[in-house]
C-alpha positions in Angstrom: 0.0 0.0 0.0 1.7 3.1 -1.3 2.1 6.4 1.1 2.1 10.1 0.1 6.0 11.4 -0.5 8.3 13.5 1.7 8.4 15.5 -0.9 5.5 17.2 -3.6 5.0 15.7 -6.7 4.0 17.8 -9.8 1.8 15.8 -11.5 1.5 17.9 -14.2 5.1 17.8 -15.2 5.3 14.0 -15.5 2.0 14.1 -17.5 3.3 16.5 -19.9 7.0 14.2 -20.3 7.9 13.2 -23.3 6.6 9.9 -24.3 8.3 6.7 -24.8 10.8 6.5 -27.9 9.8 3.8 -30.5 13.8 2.4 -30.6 13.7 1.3 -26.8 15.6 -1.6 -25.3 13.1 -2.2 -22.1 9.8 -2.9 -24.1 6.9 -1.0 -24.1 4.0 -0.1 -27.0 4.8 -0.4 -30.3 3.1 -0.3 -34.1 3.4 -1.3 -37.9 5.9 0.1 -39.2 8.1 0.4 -36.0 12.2 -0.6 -36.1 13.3 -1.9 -32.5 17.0 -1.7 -31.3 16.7 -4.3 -28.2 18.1 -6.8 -25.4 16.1 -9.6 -24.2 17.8 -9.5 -20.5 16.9 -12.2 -18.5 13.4 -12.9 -19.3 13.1 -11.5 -22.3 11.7 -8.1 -23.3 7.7 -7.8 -24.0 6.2 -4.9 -26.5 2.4 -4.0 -26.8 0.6 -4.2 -30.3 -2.8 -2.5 -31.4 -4.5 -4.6 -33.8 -7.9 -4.4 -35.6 -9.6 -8.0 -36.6 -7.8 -9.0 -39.8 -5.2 -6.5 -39.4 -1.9 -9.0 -40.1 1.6 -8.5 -39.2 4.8 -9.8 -40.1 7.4 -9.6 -37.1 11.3 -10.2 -37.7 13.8 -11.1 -35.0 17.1 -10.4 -35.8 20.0 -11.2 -33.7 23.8 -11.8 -34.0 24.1 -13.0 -30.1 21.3 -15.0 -29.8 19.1 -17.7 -31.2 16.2 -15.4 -31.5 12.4 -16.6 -30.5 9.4 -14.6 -30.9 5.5 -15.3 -29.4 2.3 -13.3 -29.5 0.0 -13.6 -26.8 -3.5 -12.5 -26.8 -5.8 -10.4 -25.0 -7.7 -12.4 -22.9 -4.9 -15.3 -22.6 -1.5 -14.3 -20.9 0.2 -17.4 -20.1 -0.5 -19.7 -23.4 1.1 -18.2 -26.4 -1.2 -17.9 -29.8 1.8 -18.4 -32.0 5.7 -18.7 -31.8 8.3 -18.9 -34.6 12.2 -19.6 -33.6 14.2 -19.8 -37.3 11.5 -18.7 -39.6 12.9 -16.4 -41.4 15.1 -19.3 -42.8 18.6 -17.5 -42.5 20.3 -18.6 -39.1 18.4 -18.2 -36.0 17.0 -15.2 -36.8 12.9 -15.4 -36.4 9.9 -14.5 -38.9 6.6 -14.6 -37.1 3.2 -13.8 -39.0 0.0 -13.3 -37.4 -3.7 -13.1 -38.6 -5.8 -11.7 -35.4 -9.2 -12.8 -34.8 -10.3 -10.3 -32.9 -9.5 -6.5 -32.2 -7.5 -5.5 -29.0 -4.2 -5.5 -27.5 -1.4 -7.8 -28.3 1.4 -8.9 -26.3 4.9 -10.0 -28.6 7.7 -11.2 -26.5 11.0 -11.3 -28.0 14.0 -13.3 -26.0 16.2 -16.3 -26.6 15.4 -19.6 -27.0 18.1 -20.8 -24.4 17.3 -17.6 -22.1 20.8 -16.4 -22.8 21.2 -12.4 -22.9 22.1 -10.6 -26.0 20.8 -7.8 -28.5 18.5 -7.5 -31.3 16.6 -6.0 -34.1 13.1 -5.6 -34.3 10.9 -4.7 -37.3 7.1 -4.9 -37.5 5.1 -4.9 -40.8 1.5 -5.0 -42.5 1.1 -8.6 -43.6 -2.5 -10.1 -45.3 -1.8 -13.9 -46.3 -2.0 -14.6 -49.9 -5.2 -15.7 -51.5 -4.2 -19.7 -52.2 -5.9 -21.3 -55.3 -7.3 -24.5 -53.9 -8.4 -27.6 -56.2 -12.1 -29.2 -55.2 -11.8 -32.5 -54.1 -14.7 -34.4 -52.5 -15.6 -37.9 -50.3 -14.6 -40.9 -52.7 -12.2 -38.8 -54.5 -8.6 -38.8 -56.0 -6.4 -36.3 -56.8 -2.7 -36.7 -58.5 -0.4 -33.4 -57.5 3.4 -32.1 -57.9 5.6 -29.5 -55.3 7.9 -27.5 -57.1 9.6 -24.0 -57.4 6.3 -22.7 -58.8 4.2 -23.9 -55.4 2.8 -21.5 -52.8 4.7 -21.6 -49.6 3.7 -22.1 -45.8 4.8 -19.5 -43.1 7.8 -22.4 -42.3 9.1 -22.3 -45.9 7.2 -25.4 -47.0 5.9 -25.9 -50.5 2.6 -27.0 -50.8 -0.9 -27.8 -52.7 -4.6 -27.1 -51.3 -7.7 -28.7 -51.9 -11.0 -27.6 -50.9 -13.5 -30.0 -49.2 -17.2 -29.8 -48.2 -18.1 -31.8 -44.9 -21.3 -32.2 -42.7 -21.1 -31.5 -39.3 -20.0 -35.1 -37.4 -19.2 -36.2 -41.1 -15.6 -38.6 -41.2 -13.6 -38.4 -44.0 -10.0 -40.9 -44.7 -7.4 -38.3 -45.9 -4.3 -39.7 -47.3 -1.2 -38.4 -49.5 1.0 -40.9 -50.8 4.8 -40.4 -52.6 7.5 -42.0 -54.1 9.2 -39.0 -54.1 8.6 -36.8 -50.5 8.3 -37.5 -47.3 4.3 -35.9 -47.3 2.7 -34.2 -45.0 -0.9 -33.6 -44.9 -2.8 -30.8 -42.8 -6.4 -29.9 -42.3 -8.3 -26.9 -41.0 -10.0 -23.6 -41.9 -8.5 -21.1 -44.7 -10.8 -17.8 -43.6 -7.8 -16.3 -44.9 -5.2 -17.2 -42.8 -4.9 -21.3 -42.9 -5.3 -22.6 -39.2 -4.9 -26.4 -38.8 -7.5 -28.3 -37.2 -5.6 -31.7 -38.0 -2.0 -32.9 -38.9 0.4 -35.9 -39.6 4.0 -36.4 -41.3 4.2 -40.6 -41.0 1.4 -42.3 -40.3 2.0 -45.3 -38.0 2.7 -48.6 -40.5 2.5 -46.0 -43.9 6.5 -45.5 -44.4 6.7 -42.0 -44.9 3.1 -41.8 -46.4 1.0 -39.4 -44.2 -2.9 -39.8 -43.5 -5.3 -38.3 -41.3 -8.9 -39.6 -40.4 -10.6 -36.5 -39.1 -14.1 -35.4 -37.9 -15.9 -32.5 -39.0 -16.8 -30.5 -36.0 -18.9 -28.2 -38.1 -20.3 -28.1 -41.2 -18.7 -26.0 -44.2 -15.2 -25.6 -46.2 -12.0 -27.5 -44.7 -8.6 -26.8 -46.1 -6.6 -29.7 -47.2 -2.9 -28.8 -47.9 -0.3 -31.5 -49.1 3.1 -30.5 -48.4 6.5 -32.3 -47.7 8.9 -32.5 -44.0 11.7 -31.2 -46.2 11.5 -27.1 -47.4 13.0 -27.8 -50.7 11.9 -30.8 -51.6 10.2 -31.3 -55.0 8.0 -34.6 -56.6 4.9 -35.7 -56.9 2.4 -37.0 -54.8 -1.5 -38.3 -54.7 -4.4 -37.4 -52.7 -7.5 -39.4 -51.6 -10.3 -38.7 -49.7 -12.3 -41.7 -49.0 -15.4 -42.9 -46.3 -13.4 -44.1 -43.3 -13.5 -47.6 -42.2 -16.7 -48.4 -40.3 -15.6 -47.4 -36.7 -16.7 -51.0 -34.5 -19.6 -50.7 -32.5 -19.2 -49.6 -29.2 -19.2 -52.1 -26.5 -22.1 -51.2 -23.9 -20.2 -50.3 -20.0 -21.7 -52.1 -17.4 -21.4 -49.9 -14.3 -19.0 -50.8 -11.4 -17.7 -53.9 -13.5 -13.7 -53.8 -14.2 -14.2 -54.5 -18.2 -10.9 -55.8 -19.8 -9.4 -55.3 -23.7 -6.1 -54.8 -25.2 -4.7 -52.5 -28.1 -3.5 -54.1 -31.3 -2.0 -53.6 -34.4 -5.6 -54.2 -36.0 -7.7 -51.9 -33.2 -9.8 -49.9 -35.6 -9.6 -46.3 -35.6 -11.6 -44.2 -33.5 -13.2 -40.3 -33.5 -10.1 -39.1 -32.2 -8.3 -40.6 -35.7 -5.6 -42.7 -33.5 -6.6 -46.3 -32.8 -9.1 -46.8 -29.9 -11.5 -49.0 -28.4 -14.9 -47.3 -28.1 -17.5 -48.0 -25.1 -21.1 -46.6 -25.0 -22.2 -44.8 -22.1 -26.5 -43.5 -21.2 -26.4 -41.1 -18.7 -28.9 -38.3 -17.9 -27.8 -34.7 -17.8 -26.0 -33.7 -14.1 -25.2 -37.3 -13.7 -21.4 -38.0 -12.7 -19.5 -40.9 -13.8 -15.7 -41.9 -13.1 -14.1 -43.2 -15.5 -10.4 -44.7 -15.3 -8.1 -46.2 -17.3 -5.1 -48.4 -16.3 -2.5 -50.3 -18.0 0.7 -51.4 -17.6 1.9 -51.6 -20.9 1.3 -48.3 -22.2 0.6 -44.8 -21.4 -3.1 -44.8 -21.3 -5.3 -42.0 -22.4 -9.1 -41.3 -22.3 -11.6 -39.1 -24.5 -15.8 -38.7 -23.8 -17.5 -37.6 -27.1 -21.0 -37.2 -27.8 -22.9 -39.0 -30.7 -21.6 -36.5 -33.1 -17.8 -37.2 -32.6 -17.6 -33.8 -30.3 -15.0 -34.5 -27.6 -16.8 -33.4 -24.4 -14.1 -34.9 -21.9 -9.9 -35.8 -21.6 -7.6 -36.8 -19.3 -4.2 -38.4 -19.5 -2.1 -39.0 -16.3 -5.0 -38.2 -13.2 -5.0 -41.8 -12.1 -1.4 -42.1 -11.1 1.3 -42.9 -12.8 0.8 -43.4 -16.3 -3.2 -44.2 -15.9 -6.0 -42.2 -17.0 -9.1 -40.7 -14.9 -11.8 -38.4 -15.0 -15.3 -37.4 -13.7 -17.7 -36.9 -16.2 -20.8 -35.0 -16.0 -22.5 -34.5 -19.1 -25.0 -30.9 -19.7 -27.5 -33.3 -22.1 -29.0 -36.9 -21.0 -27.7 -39.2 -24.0 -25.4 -41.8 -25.0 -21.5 -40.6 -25.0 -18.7 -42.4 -26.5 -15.7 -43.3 -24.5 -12.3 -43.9 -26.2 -10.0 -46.1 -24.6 -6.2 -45.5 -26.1 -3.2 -44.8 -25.8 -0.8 -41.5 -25.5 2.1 -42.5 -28.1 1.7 -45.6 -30.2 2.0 -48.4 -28.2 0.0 -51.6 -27.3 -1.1 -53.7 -25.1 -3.3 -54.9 -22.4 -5.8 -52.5 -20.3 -9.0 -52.3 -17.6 -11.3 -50.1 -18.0 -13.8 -49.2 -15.0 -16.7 -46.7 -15.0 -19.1 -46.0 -11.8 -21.5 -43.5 -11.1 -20.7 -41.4 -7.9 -22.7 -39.4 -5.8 -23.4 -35.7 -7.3 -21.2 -33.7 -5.4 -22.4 -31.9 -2.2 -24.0 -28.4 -2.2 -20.6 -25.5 -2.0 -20.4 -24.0 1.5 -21.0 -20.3 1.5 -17.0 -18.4 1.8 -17.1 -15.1 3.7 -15.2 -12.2 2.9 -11.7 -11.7 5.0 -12.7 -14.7 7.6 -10.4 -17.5 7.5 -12.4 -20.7 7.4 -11.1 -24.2 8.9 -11.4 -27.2 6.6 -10.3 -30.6 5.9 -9.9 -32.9 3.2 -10.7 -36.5 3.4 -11.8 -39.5 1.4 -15.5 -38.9 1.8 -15.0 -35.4 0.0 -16.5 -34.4 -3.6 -14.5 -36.4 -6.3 -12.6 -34.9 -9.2 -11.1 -38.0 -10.3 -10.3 -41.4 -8.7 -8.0 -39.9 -6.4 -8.8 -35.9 -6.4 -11.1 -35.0 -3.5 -12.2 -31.5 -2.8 -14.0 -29.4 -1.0 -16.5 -26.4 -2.6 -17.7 -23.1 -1.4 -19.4 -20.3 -3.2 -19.7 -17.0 -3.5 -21.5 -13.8 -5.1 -19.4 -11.5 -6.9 -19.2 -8.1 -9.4 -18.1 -7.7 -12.7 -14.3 -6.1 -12.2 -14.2 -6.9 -8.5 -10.5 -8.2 -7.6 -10.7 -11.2 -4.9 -7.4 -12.8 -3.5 -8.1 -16.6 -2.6 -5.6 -18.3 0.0 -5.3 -21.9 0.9 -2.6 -23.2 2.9 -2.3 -26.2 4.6 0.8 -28.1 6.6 -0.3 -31.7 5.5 -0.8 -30.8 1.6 0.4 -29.6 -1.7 -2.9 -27.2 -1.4 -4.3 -26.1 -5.1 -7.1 -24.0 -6.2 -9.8 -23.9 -8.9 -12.4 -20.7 -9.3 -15.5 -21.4 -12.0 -19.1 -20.3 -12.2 -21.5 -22.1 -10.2 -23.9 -22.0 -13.4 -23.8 -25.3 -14.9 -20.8 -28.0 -15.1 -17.8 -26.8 -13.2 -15.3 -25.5 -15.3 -12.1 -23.8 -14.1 -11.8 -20.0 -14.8 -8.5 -19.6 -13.2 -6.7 -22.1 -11.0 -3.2 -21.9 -9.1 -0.8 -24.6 -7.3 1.9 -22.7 -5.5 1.1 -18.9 -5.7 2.4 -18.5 -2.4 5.6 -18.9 -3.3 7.2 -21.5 -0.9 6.2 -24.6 -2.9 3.0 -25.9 -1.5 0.3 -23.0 -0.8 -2.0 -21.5 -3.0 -2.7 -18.0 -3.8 -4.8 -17.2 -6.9 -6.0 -13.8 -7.8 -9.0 -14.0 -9.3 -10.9 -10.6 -11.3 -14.8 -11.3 -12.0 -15.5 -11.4 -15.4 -19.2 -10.8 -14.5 -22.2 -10.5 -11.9 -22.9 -13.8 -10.3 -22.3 -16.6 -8.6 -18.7 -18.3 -8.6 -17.7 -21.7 -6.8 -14.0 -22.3 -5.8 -12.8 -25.9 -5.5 -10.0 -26.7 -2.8 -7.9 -29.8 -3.2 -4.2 -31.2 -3.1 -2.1 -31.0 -6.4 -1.8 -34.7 -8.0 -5.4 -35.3 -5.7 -4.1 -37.9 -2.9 -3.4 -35.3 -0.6 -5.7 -35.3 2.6 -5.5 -33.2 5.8 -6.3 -29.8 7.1 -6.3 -26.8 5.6 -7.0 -22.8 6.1 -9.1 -20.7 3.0 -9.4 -17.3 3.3 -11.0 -14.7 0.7 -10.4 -11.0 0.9 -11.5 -8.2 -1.4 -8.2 -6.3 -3.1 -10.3 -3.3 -4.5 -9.2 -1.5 -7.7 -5.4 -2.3 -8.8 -2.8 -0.4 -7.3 -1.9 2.8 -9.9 1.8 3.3 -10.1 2.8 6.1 -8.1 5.2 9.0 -9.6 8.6 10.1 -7.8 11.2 12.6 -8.4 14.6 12.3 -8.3 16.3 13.1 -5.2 13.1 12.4 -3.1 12.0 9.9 -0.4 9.4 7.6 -0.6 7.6 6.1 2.7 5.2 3.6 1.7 4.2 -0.2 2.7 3.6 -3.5 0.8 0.7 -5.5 1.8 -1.5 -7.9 1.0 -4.2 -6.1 -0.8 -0.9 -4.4 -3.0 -0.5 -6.3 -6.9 1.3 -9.9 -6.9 4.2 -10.1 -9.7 5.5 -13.3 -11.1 8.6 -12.4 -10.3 10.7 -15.0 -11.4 12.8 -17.1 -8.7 11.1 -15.1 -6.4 7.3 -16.6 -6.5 4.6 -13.9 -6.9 5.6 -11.0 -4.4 3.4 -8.2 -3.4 4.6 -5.1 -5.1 4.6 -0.9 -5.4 5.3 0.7 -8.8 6.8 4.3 -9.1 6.9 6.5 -12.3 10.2 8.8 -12.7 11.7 10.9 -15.4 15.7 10.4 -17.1 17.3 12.1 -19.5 20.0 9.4 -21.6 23.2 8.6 -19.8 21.9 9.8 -16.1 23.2 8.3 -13.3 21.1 7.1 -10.4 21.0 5.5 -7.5 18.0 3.4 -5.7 18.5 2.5 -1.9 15.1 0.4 -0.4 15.7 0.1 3.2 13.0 -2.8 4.5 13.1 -3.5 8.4 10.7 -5.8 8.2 10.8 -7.8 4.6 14.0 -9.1 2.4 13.6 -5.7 0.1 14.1 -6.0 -3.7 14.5 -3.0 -6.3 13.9 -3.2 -9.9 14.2 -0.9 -12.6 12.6 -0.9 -15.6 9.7 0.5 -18.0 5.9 -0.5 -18.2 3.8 -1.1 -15.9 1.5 -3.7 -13.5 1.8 -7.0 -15.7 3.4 -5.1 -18.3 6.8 -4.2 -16.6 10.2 -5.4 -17.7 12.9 -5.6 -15.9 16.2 -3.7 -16.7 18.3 -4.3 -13.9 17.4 -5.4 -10.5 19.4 -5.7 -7.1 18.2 -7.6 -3.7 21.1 -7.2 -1.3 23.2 -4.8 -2.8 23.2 -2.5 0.6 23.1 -5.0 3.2 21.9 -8.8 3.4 18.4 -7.3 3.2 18.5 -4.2 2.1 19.2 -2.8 -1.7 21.1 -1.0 -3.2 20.8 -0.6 -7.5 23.0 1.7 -9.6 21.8 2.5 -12.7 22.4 4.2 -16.2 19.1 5.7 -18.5 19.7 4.1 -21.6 17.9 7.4 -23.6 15.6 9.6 -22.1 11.8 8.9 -20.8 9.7 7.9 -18.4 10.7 4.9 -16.1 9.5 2.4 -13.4 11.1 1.7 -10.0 9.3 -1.4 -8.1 9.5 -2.2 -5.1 9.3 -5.6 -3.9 10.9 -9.0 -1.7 12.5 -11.6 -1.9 10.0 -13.7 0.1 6.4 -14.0 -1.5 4.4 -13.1 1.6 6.2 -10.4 2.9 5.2 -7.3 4.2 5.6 -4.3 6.0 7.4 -0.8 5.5 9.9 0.5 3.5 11.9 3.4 2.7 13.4 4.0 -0.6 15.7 7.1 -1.4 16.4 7.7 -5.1 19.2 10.2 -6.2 22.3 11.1 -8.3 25.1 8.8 -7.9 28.1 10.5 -7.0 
């Protein structure tokens, strides 16, 4: 929680500063059309990119130190990258990333090395629309004879290939294969609406030599992109193309409830929704019903899907029963009869058991309070989320934008948390294992997307944890705005645990302050954060909140708790000095004097 200064800010002389230069080595917003001198640092350096839906760009890496790597994120998704290129731009290791959004709003590109070494690079940004590609009809039952060569339309990797345009029905299976004497094919399947986006791919089918073949399920109806292309960039030949009606997929074998079923994977298992080879079980259940559903074998790594009676997978799990075995609770939306695949991971064989019961619906979620810790314990008679996940549930009401920190902790357990909406089948909105920072405790920050009511799910990471635990849920209010400082000044101010939490790197997810200053290029400064109470930490950097990068950072520069960070403005603008620890859950005061260094 930040303090009011020693000394007076003017606010309206660091509003009026000039703003950020476009050829910045720190991050920060950039456009199309933009040049970038950088350095990735430690973690790499993140820039900010307006785009309109449809708007494409091309991005290029360049990098003598480095082997460069380049990822956009999206708006709504900071943690699982949309796309990532390393050598695309086919000379060395520098990187060519294109990008077709899908919807209008604020981009995140992060540009650092694919070893996490240091180093400097070049950075250019530039309109991109992908090329209309002629595509060839082909239809179910037909054939097609083709040739790659220097006159063939290219893929973002380099790859030459052919497309073909094919109508499906919704839940319709088709048998795509491409066959040469001369390439090592590969076949891909997906949307072209304009930028291609595979739904479905393969290089060697298993038993097919370097022949490549794909049995896929429409999941809609309409126009799928088939493209034919080879593993090697420059390879050249000819190939052919069939699309035929898949094998008849074996009848699903009925489950009998609480009965250990056995059956074994084989070189002549047929081929199930999922295109890999499964064996299918039928499954009649009535809406809100919960099943388990496990998988265990000893000879391979087994894997489980739920689809409905269109071939739409509802349900997936790979490792939740221990070990290499499958498990999951299903609980459909729609009474019906579901599919269950029984397969394996990779492509290997062999013997399994296959056991499905129904379980009890889970119990109604006890109301959580606001800022009361409540007392709990796990135990085998708890709420199942697979056959050895037990949890606890509580609910509660909540506004659109409201920012709610969720504790669990817990002395006999690797505590882990789970927040969805109670409307419905539970699905996880945001979830955390060890946001605490010292390995086993949970802290998940959790902003409401919208009115209504949410449920959060307590259990142990790998789910055969049991024991006591401690939930707590407090209200953080609005996020913290950075405040501004000016050189020479004092700041009094203290962390807490309604401040922001950072990922910090080695350090877990500390509670943090952000501070605004102006530097003119080559100024030398000094930061000194004095902490009585907490191992103190000062970074330097630009950006702010989630969107700050790190320059140059110090922990016990000053003492063995207290820091001490000299510093040199790269060109002039507007900075940001946070404050943080070493330890995740510290808090307390702090002092931190900024000046010229001697």
């Amino acid at each position: 929680m930040r303090s009011s200064f020693l000394l007076t800010v003017s606010t309206i002389v660091l509003l009026a500063a000039a703003p950020m230069a476009v050829a910045q080595t720190d991050g920060g917003v950039i456009q199309i059309g933009d040049r970038v001198d950088g350095n990735t640092g430690m973690m790499g350096r993140e820039y900010q990119l307006e785009l309109r839906e449809g708007q494409g760009v091309e991005i290029v890496m360049r990098s003598s130190d480095i082997d460069s790597f380049l990822s956009i994120y999206g708006p709504d998704d900071a943690n699982e990258a949309l796309v990532s290129d390393d050598d695309g731009l086919g000379e060395g290791f520098h990187s060519r990333l294109r990008f077709y959004p899908r919807q209008s709003g604020t981009y995140t590109l992060k540009a650092e090395a694919i070893d996490d070494s240091d180093g400097a690079f070049q950075l250019s940004v530039a309109a991109w629309q992908p090329e209309r590609v002629r595509s060839t009809n082909i239809r179910k039952g037909g054939n097609a004879s083709g040739r790659l060569n220097a006159r063939s339309p290219l893929t973002d990797s380099g790859n030459r290939f052919q497309q073909y345009r094919l109508m499906l029905a919704q839940g319709e299976r088709v048998d795509i294969s491409a066959r040469s004497e001369d390439l090592d094919s590969v076949l891909a399947i997906g949307h072209d609406s304009p930028a291609f986006v595979a739904l479905a791919e393969n290089d060697d089918y298993a038993g097919e030599g370097l022949n490549a073949r794909i049995v896929f399920t429409a999941p809609e109806a309409g126009a799928y992109a088939v493209r034919v292309s080879s593993f090697g960039s420059s390879a050249e030949g000819r190939f052919d193309l069939s699309v035929a009606e898949p094998k008849p997929m074996a009848e699903a074998r009925p489950v009998t409830l609480g009965e250990e079923m056995s059956g074994e994977l084989t070189d002549k298992t047929d081929t199930g929704f999922g295109g890999v080879s499964a064996d299918r079980y039928a499954l009649v259940v009535a809406a809100g019903q919960p099943h388990e559903i496990s998988l265990n074998s000893d000879d391979f790594d087994s894997y489980l899907a739920v689809y409905d009676a269109n071939g739409v997978e509802k349900a997936t799990d790979d490792d939740s029963g221990g070990s290499l075995n499958a498990s999951l609770i299903f609980t459909p939306e729609v009474s019906g009869e579901y599919i269950i695949e029984a397969r394996s991971l990779g492509s290997s064989k062999g013997s399994y058991t296959l056991l499905v019961e129904a379980v009890e619906p889970p119990p109604a979620p006890v109301a959580l309070p606001m800022d009361e810790e409540v007392e709990g314990e796990l135990t085998d008679d708890d709420a199942r989320a697979s056959s050895a996940g037990r949890y606890d549930g509580y609910v509660f009401s909540a506004t659109k934008g409201q920012r709610l920190q969720i504790t669990l902790t817990s002395a006999d357990f690797d505590a882990t948390l789970e927040v969805g909406s109670a409307e419905g089948t539970f699905k996880a909105l945001a979830s955390d294992d060890d946001g605490m920072g010292n390995s086993t405790d949970s802290r998940l920050v959790f902003e409401v997307p919208e009115d209504g009511e949410y449920v959060v799910r307590a259990s142990s990471y790998g789910g055969d944890g049991r024991g006591a635990y401690e939930i707590r849920m407090i209200d953080r209010g609005p996020a913290p705005q950075a405040g501004s400082l000016l050189v020479g000044s004092t700041v009094r101010g203290s962390l807490s645990e309604y401040d922001n939490t950072s990922d910090g790197g080695m350090m877990g997810s500390p509670y943090y302050d952000d501070y605004r200053f102006t530097a003119k290029k080559d100024e030398k400064l000094r930061f000194i954060l004095v902490a009585p109470k907490f191992d103190a930490v000062v970074m330097v950097g630009s950006g702010e909140g989630e969107e700050f990068n790190v320059a140059k950072q110090d922990d016990d520069g000053l003492s063995e708790t207290h820091s001490r960070l000299n510093w040199t403005a790269p060109r002039d603008g507007d900075y940001v000095v946070r404050v943080t620890s070493f330890g995740s859950n510290s808090t307390g005061d702090y002092s931190l004097f900024v000046e010229p260094q001697s």
